[in-house]
C-alpha positions as CSV (number, residue, x, y, z in Angstrom):
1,X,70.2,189.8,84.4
2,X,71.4,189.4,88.3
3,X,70.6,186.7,90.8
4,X,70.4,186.9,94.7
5,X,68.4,185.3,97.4
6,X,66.5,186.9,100.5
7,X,67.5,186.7,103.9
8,X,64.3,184.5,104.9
9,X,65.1,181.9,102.4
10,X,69.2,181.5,103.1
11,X,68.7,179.3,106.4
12,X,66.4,176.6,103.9
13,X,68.3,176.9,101.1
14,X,72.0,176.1,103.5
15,X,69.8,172.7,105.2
16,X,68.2,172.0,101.6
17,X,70.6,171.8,98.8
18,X,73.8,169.7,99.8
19,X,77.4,171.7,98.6
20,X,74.2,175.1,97.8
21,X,76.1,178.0,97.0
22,X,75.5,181.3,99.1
23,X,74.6,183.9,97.0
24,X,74.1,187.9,98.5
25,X,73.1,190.8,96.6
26,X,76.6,191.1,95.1
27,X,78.2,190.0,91.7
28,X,79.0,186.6,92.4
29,X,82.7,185.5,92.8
30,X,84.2,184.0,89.4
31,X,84.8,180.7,89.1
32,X,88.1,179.1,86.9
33,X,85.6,177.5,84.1
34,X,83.1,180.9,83.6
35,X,86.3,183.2,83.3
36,X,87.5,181.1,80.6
37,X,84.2,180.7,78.7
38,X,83.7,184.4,79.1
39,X,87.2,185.1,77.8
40,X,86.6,182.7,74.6
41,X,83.3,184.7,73.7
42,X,84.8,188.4,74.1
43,X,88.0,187.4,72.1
44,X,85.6,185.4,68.9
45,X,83.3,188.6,69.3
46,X,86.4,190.9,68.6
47,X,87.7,188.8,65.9
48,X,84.1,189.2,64.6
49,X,84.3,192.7,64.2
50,X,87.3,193.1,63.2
51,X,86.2,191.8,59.6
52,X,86.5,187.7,60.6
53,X,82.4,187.7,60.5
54,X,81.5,186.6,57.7
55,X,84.4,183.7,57.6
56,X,83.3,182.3,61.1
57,X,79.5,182.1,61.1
58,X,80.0,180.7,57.5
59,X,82.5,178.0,58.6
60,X,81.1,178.1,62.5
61,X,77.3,178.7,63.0
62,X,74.7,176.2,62.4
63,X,72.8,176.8,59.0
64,X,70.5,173.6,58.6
65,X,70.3,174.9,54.4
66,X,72.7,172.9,53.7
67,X,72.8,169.0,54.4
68,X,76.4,168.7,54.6
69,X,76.4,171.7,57.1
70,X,74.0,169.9,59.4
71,X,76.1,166.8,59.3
72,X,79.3,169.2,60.6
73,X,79.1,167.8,64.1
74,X,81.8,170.5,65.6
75,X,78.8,173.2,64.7
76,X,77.0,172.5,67.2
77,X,79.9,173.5,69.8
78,X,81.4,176.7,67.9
79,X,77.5,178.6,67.0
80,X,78.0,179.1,70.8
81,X,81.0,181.3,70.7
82,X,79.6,183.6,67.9
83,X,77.1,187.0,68.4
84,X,75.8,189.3,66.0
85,X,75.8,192.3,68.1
86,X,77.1,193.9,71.4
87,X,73.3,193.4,73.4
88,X,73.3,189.9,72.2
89,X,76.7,189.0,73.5
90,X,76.0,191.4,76.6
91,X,73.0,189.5,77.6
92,X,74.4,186.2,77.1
93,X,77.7,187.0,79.0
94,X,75.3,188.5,81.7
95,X,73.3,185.2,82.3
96,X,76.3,183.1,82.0
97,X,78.6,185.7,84.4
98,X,75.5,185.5,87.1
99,X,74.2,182.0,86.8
100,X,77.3,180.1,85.4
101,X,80.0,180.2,89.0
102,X,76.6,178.9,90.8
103,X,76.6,175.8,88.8
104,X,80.2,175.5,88.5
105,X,80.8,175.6,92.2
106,X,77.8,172.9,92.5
107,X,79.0,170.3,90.5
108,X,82.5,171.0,89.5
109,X,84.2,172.8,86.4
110,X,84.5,169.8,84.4
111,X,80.7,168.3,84.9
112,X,79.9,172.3,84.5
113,X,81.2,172.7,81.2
114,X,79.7,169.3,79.7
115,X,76.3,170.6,81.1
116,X,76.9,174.5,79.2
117,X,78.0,172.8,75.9
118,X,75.7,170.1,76.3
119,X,72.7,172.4,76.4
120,X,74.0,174.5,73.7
121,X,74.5,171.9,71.5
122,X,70.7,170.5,72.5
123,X,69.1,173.8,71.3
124,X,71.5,174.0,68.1
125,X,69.8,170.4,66.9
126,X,66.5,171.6,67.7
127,X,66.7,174.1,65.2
128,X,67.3,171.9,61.6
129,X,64.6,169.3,63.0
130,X,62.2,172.2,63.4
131,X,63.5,173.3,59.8
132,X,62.8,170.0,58.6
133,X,59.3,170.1,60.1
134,X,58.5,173.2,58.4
135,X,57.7,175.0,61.7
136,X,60.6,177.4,60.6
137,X,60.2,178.5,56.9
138,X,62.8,180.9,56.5
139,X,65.8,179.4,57.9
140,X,69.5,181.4,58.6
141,X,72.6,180.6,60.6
142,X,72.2,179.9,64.0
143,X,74.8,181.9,66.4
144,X,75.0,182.7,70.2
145,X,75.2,181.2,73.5
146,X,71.8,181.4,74.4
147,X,70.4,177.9,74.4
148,X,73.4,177.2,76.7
149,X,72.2,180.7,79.1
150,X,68.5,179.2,79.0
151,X,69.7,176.0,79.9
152,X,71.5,176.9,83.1
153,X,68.4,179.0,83.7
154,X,66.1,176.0,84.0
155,X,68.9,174.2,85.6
156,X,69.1,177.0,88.4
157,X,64.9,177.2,88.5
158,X,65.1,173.4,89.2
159,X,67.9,173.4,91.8
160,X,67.4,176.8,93.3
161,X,63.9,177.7,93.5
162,X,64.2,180.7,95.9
163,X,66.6,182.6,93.5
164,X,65.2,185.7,92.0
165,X,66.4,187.0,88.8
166,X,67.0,190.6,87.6
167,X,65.5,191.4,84.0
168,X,65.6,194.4,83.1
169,X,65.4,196.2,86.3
170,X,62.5,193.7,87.6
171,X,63.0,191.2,90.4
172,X,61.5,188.1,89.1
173,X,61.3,185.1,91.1
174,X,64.2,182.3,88.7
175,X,60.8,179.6,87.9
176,X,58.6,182.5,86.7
177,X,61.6,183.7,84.6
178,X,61.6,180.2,83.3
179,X,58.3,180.2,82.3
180,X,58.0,183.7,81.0
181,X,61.2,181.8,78.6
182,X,59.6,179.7,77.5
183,X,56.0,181.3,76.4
184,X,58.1,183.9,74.4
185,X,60.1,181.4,73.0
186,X,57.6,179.1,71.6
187,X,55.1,182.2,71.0
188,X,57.8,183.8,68.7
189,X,58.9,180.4,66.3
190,X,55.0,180.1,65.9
191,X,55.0,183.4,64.9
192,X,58.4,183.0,62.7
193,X,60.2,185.9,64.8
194,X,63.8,185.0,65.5
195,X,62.6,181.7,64.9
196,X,66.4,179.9,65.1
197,X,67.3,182.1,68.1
198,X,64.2,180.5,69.7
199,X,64.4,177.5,68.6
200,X,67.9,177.1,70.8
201,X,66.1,178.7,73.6
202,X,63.7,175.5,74.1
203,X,66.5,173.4,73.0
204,X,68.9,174.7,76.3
205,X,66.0,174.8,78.6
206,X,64.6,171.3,77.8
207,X,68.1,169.9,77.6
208,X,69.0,171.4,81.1
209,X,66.1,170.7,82.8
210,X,66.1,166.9,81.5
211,X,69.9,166.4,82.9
212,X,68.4,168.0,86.4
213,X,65.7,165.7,86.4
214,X,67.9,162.9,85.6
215,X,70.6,162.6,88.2
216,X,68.9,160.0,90.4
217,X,68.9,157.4,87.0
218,X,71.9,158.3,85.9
219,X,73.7,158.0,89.3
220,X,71.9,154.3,89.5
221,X,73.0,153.4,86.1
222,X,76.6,154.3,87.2
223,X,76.6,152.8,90.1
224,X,75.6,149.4,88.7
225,X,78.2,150.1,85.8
226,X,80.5,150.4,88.4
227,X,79.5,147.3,90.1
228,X,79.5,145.3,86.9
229,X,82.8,146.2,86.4
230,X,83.8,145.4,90.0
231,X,82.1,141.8,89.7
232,X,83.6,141.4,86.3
233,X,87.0,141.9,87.6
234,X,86.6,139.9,90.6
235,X,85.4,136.8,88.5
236,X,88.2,137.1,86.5
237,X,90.9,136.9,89.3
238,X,88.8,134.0,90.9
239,X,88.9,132.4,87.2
240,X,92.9,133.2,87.2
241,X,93.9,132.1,90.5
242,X,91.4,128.6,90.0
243,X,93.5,128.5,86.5
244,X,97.0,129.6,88.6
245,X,96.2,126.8,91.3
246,X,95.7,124.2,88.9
247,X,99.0,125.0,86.9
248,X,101.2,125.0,90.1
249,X,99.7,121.4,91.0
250,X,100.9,120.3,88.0
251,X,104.4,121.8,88.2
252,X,104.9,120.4,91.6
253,X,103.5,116.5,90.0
254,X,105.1,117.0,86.5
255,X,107.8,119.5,86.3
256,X,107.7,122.7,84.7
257,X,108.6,121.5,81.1
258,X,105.3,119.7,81.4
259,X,103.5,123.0,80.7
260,X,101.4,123.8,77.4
261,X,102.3,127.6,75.7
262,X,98.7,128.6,77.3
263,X,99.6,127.6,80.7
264,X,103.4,129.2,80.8
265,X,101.5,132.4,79.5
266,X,99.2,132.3,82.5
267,X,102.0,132.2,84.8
268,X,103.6,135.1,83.4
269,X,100.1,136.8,84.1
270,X,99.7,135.8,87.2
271,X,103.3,136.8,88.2
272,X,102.8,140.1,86.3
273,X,99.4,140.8,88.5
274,X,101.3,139.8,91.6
275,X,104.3,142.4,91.3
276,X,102.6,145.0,90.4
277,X,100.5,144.7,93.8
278,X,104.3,145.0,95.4
């Protein structure tokens, strides 16, 4: 898989995307978060076949046979790291070495890596629900990064719609790519084909595109988190200094022996708050 944009589309997509990356018909530079990721799946894939296979997709993968293997939260994390073969860690290392540094640069290695996990872990739950629903009927561990690749895919066909994706050797424009996803995916569980590996597909895709979609309500609901906390804080120093006010009336009246425990505990607070503003 590769990734570039055309010269009539790089003037719209520098005005339309705020922080857009700038993509040429080139391998894209590497960013911090992708070289680690793609480090942590070549060294699992090597301890993989050097005879630790059957240990980590047994321990590892997610295998929705078992109930207590379904309730394994960390699962849903590690089935990412593990391949069965050299294509399907090529392919997966391809999306993720193309598409990945795109994302990362947009929003940051940190949000970047919540977002790749995040998906992968999405299409990993998919796949015991759709085990439960009977859709999948012959059921087997779940392994590979692909539900996190598709998610970054939709992602990417979402936030960049003028990128064009190499399959094979065929330019395909990134949203038709997307859609070409997701037919195959949801033809081939119908059909019981790689039913798992498909499941995850769906999983990532849906999962990315829903935290695309989502940024305008989630930035509201932080922002009024935010402001909650702000008002909350500011009530409380209006609530300590009424209370601080009050107590230092009554030392200049009474003396300071005339103080309850409650009120000499206050003043301690208040002069606490006050140095540390110093």
């Amino acid at each position: 898989m590769g990734l570039y944009d055309r010269d009539y589309t790089r003037e719209n997509f520098q005005h339309g995307f705020r922080n857009a990356p700038q993509m040429r018909m080139s391998f894209p530079q590497m960013t911090p978060m992708v070289k680690r990721l793609l480090i942590i799946n070549v060294a699992v894939f090597f301890l993989q076949i050097l005879g630790a296979d059957r240990f980590l997709v047994s321990s590892f993968s997610v295998y929705p046979i078992s109930a207590s293997a379904v309730l394994q939260l960390w699962r849903y994390v590690t089935y990412q790291f593990l391949h069965r073969h050299l294509l399907h860690i090529l392919f997966n290392m391809l999306g993720l070495f193309f598409l990945g540094p795109v994302l990362e640069r947009y929003w940051g290695s940190r949000k970047f890596l919540i977002f790749y996990l995040g998906c992968g872990v999405a299409g990993g739950l998919l796949y015991p629900v759709l085990v439960w629903l009977n859709v999948i009927k012959t059921p087997l561990p779940l392994i590979g990064a692909s539900g996190a690749i598709l998610g970054m895919l939709a992602a990417c066909a979402i936030l960049f719609p003028q990128f064009v994706v190499i399959i094979v050797v065929f330019p395909v424009p990134i949203r038709i790519a997307a859609v070409i996803c997701i037919f195959i995916a949801t033809a081939m569980i119908l059909k019981g084909a790689n039913a798992g590996g498909q499941a995850a597909h769906l999983g990532g895709m849906a999962a990315g595109a829903a935290y695309v979609f989502s940024r305008k309500w989630r930035e509201y609901l932080k922002t009024k988190f935010q402001m909650g906390l702000r008002q909350k804080k500011n009530t409380q120093q209006q609530s300590l200094q009424f209370e601080l006010d009050r107590i230092l009336h009554k030392v200049h009246n009474q003396g300071l022996q005339s103080l309850s425990s409650k009120e000499r505990r206050t003043l301690k607070k208040a002069t606490r708050a006050e140095q540390e503003k110093l």
